[in-house]
PyMOL Python script that loads the backbone (N, CA, C, O; Angstrom):
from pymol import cmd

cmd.read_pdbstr("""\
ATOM      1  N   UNK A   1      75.364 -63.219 -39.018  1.00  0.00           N
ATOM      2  CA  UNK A   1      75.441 -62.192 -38.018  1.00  0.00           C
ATOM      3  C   UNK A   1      74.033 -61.828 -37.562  1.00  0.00           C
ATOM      4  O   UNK A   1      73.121 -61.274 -38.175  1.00  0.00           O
ATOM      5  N   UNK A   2      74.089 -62.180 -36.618  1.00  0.00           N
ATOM      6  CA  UNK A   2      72.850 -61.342 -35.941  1.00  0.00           C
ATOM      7  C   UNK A   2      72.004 -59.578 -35.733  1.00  0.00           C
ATOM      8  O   UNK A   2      72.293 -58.540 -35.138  1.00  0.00           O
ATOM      9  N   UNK A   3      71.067 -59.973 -36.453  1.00  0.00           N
ATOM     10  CA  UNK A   3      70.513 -57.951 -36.072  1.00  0.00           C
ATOM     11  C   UNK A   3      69.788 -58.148 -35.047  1.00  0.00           C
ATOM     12  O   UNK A   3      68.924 -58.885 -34.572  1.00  0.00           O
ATOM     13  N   UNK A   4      70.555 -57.057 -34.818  1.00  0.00           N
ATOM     14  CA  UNK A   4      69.722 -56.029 -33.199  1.00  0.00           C
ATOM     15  C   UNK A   4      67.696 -55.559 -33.452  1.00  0.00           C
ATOM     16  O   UNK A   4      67.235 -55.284 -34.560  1.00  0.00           O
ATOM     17  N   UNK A   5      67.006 -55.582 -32.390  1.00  0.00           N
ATOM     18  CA  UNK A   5      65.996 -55.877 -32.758  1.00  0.00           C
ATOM     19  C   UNK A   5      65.786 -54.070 -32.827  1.00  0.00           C
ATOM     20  O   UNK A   5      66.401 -53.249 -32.146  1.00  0.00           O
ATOM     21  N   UNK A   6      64.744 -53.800 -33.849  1.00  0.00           N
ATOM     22  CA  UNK A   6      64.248 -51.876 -33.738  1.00  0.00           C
ATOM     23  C   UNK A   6      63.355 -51.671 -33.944  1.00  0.00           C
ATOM     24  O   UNK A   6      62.448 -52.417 -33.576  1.00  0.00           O
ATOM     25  N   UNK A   7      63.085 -50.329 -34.781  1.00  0.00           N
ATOM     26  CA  UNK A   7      61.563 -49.809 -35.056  1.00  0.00           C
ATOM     27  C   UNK A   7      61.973 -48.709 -35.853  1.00  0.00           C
ATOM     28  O   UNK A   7      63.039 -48.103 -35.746  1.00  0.00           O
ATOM     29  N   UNK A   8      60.922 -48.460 -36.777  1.00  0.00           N
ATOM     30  CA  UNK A   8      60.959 -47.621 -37.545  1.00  0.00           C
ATOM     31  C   UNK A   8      60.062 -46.178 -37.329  1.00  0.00           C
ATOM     32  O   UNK A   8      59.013 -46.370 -36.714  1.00  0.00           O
ATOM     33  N   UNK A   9      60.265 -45.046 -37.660  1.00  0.00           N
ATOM     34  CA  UNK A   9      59.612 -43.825 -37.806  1.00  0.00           C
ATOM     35  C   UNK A   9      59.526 -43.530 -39.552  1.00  0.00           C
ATOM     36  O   UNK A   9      60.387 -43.302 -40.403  1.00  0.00           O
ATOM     37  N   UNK A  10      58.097 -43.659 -39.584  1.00  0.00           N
ATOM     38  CA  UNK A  10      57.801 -43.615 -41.352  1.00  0.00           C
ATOM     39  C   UNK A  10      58.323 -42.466 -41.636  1.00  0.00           C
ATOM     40  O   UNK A  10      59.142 -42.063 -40.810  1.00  0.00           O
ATOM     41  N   UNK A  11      58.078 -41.664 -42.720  1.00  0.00           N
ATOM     42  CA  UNK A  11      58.367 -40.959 -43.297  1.00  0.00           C
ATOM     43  C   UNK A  11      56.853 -39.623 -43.343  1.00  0.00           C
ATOM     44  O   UNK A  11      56.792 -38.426 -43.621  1.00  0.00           O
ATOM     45  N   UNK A  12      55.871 -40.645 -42.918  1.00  0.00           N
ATOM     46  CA  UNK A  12      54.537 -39.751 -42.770  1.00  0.00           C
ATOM     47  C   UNK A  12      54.925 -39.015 -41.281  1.00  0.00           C
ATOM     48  O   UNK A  12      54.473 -37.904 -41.004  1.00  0.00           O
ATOM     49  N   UNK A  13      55.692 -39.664 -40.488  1.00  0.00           N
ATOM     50  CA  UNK A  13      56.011 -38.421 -38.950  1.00  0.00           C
ATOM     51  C   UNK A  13      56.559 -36.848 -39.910  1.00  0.00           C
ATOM     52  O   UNK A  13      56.036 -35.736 -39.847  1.00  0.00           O
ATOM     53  N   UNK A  14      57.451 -37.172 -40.531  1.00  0.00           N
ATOM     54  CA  UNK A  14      57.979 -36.032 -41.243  1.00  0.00           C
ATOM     55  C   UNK A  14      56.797 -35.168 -41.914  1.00  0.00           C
ATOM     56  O   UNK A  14      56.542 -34.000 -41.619  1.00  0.00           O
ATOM     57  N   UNK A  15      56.088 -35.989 -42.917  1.00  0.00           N
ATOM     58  CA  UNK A  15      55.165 -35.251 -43.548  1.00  0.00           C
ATOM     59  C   UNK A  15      54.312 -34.324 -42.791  1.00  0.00           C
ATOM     60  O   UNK A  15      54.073 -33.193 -43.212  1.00  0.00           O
ATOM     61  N   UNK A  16      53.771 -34.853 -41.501  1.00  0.00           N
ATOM     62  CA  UNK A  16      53.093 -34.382 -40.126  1.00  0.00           C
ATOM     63  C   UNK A  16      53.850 -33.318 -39.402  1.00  0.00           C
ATOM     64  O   UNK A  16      53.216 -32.469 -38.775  1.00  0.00           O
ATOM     65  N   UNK A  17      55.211 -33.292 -39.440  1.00  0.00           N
ATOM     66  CA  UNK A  17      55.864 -32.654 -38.675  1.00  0.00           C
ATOM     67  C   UNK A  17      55.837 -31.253 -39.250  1.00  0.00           C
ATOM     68  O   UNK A  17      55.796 -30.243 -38.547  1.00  0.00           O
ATOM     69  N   UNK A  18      55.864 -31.257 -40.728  1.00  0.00           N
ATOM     70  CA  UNK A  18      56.244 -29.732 -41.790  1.00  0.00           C
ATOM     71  C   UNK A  18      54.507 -29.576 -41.962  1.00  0.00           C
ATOM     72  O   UNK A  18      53.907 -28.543 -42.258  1.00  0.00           O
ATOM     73  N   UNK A  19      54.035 -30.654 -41.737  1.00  0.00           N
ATOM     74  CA  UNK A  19      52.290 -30.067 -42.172  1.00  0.00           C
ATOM     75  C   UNK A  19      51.526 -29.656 -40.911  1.00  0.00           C
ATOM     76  O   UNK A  19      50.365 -29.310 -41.129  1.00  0.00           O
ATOM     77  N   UNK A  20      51.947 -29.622 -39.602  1.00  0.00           N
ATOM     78  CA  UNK A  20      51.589 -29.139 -38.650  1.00  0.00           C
ATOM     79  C   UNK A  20      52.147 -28.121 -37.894  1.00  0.00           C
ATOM     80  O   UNK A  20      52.028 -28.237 -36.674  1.00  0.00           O
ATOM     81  N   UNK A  21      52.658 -27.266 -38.274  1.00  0.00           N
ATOM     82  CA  UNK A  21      53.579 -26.445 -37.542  1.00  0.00           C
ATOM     83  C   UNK A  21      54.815 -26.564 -37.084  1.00  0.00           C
ATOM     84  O   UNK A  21      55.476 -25.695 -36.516  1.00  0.00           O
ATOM     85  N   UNK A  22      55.255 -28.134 -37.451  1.00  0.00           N
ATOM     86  CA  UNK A  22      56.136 -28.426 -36.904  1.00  0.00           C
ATOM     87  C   UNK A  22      55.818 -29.657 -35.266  1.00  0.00           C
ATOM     88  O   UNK A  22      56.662 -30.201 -34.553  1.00  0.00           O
ATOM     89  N   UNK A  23      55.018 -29.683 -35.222  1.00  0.00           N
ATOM     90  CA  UNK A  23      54.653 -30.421 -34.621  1.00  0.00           C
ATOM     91  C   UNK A  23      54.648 -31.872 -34.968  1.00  0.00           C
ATOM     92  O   UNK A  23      54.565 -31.992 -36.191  1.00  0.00           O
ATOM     93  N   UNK A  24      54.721 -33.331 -34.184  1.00  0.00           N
ATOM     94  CA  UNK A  24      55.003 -34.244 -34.208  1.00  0.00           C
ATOM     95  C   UNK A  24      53.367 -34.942 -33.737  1.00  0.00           C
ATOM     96  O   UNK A  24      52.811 -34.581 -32.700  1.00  0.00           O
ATOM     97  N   UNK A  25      52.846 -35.817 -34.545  1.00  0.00           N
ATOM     98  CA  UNK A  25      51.863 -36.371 -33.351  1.00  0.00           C
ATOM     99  C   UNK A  25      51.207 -36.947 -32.375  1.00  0.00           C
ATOM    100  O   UNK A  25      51.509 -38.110 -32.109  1.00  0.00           O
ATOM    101  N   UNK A  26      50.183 -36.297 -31.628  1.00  0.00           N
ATOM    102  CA  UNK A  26      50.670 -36.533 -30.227  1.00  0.00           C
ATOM    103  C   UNK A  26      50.706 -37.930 -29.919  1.00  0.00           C
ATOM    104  O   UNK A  26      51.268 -38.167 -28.849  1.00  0.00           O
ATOM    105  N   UNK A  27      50.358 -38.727 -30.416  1.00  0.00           N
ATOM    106  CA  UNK A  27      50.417 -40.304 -30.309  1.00  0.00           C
ATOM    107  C   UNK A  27      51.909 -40.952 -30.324  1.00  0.00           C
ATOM    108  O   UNK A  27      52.249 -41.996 -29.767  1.00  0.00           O
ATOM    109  N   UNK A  28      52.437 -40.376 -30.835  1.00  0.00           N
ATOM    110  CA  UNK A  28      54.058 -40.608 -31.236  1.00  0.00           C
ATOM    111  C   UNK A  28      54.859 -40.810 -29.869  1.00  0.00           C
ATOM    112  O   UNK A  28      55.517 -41.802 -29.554  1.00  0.00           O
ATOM    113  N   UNK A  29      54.657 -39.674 -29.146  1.00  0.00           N
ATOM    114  CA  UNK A  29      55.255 -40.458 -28.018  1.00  0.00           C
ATOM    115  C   UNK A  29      55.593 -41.789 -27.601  1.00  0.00           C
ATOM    116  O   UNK A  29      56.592 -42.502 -27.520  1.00  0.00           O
ATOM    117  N   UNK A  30      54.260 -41.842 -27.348  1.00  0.00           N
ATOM    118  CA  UNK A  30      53.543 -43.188 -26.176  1.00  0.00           C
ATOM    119  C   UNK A  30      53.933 -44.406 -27.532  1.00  0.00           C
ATOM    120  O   UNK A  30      54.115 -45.519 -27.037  1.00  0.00           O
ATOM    121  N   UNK A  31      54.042 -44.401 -28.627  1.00  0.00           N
ATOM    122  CA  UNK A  31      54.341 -45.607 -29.749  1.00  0.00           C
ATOM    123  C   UNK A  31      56.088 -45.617 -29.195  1.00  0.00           C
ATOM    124  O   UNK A  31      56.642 -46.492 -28.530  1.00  0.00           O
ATOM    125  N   UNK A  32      56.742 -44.183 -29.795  1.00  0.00           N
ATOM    126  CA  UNK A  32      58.336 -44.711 -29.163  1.00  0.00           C
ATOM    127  C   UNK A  32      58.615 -45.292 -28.503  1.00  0.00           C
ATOM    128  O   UNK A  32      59.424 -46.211 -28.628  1.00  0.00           O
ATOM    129  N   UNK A  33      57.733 -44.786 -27.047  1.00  0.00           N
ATOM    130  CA  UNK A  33      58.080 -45.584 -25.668  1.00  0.00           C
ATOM    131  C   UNK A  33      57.698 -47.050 -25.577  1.00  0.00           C
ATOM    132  O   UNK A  33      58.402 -47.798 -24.898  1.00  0.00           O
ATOM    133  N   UNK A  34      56.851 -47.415 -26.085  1.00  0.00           N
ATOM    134  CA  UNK A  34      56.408 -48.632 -26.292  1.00  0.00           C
ATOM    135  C   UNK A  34      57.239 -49.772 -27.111  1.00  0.00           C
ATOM    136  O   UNK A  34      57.374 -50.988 -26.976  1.00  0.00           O
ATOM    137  N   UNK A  35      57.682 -48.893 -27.935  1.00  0.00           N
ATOM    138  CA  UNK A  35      58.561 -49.790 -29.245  1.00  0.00           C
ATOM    139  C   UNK A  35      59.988 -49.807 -28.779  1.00  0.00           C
ATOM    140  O   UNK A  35      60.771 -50.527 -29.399  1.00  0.00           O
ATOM    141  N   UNK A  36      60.407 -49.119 -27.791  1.00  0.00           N
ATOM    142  CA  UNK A  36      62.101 -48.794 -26.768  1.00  0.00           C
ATOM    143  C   UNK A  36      62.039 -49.451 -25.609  1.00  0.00           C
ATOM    144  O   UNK A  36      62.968 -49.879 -24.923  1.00  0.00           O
ATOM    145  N   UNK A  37      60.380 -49.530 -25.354  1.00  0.00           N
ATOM    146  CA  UNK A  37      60.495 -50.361 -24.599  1.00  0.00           C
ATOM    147  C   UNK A  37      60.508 -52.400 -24.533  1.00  0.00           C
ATOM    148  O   UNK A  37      60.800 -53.200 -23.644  1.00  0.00           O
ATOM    149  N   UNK A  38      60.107 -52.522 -25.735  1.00  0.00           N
ATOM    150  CA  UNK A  38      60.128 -53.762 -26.312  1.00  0.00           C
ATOM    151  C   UNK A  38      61.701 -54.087 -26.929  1.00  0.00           C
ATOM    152  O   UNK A  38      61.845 -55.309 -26.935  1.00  0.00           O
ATOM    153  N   UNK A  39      62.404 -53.685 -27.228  1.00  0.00           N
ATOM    154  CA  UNK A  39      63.892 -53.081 -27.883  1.00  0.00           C
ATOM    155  C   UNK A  39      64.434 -53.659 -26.071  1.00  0.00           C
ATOM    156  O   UNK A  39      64.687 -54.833 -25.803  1.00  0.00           O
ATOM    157  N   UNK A  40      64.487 -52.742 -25.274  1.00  0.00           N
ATOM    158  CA  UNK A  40      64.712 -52.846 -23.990  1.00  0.00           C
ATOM    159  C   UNK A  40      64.757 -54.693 -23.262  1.00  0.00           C
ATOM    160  O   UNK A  40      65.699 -55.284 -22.735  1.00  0.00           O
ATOM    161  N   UNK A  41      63.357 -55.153 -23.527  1.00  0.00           N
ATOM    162  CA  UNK A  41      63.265 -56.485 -22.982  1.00  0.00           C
ATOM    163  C   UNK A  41      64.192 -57.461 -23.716  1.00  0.00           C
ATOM    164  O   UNK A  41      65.086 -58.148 -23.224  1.00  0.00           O
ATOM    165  N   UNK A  42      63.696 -57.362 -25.318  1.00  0.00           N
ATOM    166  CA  UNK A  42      64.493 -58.316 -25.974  1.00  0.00           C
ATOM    167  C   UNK A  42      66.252 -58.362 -25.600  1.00  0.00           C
ATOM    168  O   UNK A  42      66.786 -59.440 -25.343  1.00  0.00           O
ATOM    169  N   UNK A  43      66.890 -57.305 -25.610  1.00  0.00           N
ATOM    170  CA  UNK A  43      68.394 -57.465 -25.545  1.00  0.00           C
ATOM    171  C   UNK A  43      68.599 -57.512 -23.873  1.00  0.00           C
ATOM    172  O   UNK A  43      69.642 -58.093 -23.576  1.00  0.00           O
ATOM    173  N   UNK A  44      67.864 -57.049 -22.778  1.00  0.00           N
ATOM    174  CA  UNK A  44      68.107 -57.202 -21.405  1.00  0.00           C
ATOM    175  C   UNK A  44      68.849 -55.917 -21.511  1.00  0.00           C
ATOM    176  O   UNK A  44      69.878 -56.182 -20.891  1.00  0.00           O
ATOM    177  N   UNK A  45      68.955 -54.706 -21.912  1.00  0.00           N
ATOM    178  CA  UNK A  45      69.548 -53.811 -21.771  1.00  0.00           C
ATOM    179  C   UNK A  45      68.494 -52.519 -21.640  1.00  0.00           C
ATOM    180  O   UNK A  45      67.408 -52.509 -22.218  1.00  0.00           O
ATOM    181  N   UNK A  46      69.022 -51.333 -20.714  1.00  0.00           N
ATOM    182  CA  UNK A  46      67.671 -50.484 -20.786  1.00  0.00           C
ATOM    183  C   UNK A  46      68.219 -49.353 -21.310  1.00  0.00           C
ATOM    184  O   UNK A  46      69.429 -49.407 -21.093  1.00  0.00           O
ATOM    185  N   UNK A  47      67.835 -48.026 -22.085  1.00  0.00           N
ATOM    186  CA  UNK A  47      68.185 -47.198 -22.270  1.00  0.00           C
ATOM    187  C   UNK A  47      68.418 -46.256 -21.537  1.00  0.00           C
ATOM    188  O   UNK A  47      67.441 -45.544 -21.305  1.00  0.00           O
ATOM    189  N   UNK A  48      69.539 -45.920 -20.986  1.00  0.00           N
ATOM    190  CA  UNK A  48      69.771 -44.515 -19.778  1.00  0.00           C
ATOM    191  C   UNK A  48      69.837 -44.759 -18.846  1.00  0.00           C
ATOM    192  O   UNK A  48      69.598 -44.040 -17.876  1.00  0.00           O
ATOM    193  N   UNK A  49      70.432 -46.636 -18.870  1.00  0.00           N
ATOM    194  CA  UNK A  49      70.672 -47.419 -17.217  1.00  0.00           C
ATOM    195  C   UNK A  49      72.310 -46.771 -17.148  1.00  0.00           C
ATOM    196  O   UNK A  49      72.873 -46.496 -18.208  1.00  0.00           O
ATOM    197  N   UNK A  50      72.932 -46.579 -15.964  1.00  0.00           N
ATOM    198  CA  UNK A  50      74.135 -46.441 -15.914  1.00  0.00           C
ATOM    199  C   UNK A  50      74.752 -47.990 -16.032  1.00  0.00           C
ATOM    200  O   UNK A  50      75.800 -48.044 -16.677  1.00  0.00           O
ATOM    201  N   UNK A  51      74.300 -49.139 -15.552  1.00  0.00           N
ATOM    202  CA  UNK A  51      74.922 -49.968 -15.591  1.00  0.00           C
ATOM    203  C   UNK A  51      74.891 -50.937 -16.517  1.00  0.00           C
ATOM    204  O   UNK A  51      75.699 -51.853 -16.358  1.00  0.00           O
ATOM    205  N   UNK A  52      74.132 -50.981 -17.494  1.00  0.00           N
ATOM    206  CA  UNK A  52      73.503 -51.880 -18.279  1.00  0.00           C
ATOM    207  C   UNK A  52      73.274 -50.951 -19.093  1.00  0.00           C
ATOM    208  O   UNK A  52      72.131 -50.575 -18.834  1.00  0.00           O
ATOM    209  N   UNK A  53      73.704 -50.322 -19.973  1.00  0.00           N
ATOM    210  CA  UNK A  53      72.828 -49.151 -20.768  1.00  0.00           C
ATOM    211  C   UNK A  53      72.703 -49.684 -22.460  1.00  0.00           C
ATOM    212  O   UNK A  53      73.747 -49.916 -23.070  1.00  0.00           O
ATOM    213  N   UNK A  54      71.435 -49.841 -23.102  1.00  0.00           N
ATOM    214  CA  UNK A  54      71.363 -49.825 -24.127  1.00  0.00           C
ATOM    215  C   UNK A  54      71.646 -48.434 -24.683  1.00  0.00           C
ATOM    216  O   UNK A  54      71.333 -47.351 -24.188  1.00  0.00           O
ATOM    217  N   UNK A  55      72.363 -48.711 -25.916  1.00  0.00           N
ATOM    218  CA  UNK A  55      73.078 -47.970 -27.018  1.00  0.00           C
ATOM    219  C   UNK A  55      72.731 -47.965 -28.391  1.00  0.00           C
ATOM    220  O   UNK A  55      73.186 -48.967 -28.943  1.00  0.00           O
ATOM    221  N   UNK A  56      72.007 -47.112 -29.269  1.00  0.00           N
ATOM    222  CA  UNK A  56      70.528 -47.339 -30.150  1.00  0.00           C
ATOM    223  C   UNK A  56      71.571 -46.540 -31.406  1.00  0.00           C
ATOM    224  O   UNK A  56      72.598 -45.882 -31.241  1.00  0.00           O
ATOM    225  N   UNK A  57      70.870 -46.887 -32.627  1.00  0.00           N
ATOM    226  CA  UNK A  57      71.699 -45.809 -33.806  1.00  0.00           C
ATOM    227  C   UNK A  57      70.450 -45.975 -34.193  1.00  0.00           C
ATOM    228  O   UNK A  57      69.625 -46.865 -33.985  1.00  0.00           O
ATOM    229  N   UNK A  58      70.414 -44.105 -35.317  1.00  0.00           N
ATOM    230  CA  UNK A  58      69.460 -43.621 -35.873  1.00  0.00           C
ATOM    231  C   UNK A  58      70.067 -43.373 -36.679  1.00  0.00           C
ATOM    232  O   UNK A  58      71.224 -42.953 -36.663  1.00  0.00           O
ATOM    233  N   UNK A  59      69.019 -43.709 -38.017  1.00  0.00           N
ATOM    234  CA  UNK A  59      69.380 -43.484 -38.758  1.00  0.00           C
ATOM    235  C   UNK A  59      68.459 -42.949 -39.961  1.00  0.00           C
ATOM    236  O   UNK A  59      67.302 -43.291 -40.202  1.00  0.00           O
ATOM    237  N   UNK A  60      69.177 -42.120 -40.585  1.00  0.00           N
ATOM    238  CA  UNK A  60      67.988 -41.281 -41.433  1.00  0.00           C
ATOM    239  C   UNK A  60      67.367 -41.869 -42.611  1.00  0.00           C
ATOM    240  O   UNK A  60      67.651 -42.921 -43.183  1.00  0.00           O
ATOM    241  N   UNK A  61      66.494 -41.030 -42.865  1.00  0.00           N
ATOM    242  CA  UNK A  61      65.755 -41.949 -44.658  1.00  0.00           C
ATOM    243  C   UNK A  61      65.546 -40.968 -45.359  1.00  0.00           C
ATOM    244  O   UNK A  61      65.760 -39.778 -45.126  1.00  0.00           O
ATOM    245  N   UNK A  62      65.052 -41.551 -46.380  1.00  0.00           N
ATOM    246  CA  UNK A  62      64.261 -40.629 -47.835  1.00  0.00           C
ATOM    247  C   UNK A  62      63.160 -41.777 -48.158  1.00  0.00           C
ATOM    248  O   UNK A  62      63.176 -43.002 -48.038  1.00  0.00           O
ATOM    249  N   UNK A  63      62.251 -40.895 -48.597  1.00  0.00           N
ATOM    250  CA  UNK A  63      61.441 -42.053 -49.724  1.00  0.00           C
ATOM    251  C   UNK A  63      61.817 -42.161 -50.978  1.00  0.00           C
ATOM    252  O   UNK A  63      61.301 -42.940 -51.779  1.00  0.00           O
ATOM    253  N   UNK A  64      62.733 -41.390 -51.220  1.00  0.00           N
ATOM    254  CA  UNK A  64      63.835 -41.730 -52.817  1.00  0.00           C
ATOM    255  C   UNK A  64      65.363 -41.703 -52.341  1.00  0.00           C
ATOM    256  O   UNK A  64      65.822 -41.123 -51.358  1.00  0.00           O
ATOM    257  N   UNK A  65      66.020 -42.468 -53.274  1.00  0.00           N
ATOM    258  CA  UNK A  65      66.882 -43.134 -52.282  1.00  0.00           C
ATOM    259  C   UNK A  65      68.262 -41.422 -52.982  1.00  0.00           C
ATOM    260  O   UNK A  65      68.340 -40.711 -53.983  1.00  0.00           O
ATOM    261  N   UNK A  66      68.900 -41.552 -51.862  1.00  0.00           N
ATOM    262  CA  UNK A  66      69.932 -40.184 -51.599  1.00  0.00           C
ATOM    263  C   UNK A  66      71.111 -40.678 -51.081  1.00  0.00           C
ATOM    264  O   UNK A  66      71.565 -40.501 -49.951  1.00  0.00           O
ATOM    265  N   UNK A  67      71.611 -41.366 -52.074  1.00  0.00           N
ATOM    266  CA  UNK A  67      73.239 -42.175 -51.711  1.00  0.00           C
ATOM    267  C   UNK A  67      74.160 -40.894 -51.014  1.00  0.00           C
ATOM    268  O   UNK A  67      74.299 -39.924 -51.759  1.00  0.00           O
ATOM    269  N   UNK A  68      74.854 -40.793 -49.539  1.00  0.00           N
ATOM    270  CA  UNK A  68      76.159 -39.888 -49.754  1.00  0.00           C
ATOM    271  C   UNK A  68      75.102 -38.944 -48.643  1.00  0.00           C
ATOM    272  O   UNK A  68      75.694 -38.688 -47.594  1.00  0.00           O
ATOM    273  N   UNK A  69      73.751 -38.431 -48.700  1.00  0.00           N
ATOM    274  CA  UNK A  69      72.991 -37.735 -47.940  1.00  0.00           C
ATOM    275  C   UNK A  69      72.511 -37.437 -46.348  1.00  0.00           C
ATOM    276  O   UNK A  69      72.359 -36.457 -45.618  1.00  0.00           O
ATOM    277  N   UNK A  70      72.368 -38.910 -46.274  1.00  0.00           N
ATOM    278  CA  UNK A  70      71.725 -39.704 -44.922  1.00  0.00           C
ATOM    279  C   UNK A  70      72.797 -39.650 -43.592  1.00  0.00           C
ATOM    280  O   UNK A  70      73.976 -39.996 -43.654  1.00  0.00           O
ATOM    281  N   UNK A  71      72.147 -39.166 -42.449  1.00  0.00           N
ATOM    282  CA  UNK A  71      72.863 -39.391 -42.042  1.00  0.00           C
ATOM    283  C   UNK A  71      72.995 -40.618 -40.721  1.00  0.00           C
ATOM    284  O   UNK A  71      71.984 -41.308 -40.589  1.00  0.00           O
ATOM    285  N   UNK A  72      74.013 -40.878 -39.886  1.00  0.00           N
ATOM    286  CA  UNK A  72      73.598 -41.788 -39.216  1.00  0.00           C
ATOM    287  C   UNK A  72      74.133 -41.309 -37.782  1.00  0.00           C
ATOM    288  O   UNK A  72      74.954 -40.393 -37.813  1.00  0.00           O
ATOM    289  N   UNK A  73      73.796 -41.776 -36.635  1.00  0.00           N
ATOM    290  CA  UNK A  73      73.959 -41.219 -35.237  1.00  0.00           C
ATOM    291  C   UNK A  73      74.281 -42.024 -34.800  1.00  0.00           C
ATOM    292  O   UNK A  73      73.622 -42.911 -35.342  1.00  0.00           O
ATOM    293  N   UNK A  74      75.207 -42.678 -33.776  1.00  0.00           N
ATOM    294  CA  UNK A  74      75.560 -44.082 -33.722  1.00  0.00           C
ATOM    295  C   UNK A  74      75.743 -44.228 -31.513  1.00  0.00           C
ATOM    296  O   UNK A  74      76.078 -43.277 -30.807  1.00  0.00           O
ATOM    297  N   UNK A  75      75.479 -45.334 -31.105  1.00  0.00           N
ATOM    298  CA  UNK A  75      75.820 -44.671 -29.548  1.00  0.00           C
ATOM    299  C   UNK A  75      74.763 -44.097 -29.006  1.00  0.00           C
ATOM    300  O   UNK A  75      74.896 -43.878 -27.802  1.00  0.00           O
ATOM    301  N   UNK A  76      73.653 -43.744 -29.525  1.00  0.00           N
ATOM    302  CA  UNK A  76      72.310 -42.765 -28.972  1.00  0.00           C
ATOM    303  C   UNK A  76      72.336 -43.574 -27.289  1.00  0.00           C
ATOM    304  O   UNK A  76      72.098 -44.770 -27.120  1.00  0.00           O
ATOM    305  N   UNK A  77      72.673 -42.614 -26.213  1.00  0.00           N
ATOM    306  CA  UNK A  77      72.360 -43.132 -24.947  1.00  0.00           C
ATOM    307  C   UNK A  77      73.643 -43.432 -23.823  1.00  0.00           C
ATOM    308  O   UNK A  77      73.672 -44.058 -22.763  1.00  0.00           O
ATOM    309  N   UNK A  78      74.498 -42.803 -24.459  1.00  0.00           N
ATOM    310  CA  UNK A  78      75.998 -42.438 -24.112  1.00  0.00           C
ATOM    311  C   UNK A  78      75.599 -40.807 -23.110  1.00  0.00           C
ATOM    312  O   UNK A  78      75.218 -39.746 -23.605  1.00  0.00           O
ATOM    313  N   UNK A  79      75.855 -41.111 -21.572  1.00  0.00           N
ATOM    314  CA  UNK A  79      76.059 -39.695 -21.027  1.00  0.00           C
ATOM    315  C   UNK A  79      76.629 -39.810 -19.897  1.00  0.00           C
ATOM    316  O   UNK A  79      76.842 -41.013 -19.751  1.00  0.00           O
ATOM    317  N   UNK A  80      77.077 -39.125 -18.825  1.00  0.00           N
ATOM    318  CA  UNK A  80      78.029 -38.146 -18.506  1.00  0.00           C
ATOM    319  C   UNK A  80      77.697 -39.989 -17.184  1.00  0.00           C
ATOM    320  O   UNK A  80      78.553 -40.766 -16.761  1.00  0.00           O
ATOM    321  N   UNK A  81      76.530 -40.005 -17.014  1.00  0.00           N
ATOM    322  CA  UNK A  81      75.830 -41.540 -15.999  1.00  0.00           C
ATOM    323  C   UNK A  81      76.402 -43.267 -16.547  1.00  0.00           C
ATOM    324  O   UNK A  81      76.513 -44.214 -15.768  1.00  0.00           O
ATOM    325  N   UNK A  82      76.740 -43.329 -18.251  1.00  0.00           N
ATOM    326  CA  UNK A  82      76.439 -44.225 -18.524  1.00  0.00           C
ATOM    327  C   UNK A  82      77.978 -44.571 -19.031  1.00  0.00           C
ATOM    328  O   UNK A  82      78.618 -45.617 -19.137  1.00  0.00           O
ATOM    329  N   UNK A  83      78.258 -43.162 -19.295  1.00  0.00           N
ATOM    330  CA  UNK A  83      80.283 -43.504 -19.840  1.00  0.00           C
ATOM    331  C   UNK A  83      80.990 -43.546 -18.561  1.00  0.00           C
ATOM    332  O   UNK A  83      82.207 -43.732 -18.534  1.00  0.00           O
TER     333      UNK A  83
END
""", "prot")
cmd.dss("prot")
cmd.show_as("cartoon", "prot")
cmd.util.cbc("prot")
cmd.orient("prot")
C-alpha cells in the first residue's frame, strides 16, 4: 500500500509554544507553507481547491508514547467550497 507523502511538526513547536507565551515561531509559518506546498505538487491535489481539493489528517504525538490519548483529525480541508 502506498503512503501519502507529509511532514512533521516536532514536538520542540510545542515546547516553544508553552515557553513563549504561547506563541508559535515565527518561522513556522513560511516552513508549513512550504512543506503543504510540496505535499500539494507530489499528489496533484491543492489544499482549499474546490475542485481538486487535497484532504490532510493530523495527527497528534507525545515524546512518550500515550496509547488510547492521541488524537487524530481526519479530512483537514473539507468546507462549505470543497463538499
Amino acid at each position: 500500500l502506498p503512503v501519502p507523502p507529509g511532514f512533521t511538526l516536532t514536538t520542540e513547536v510545542c515546547t516553544h509554544y508553552y515557553e513563549n507565551d504561547q506563541s508559535y515561531p515565527v518561522e513556522l509559518s513560511g516552513h508549513v507553507r512550504s512543506a503543504l506546498s510540496l505535499v500539494e505538487t507530489r499528489v496533484g491535489q491543492k489544499f482549499g481547491d474546490a475542485d481538486n481539493p487535497l484532504l490532510v489528517s493530523v495527527r497528534s504525538g507525545a515524546r512518550a508514547s500515550m496509547p488510547g490519548m492521541m488524537d487524530t483529525v481526519l479530512n483537514l480541508g473539507l468546507n462549505d467550497r470543497t463538499v
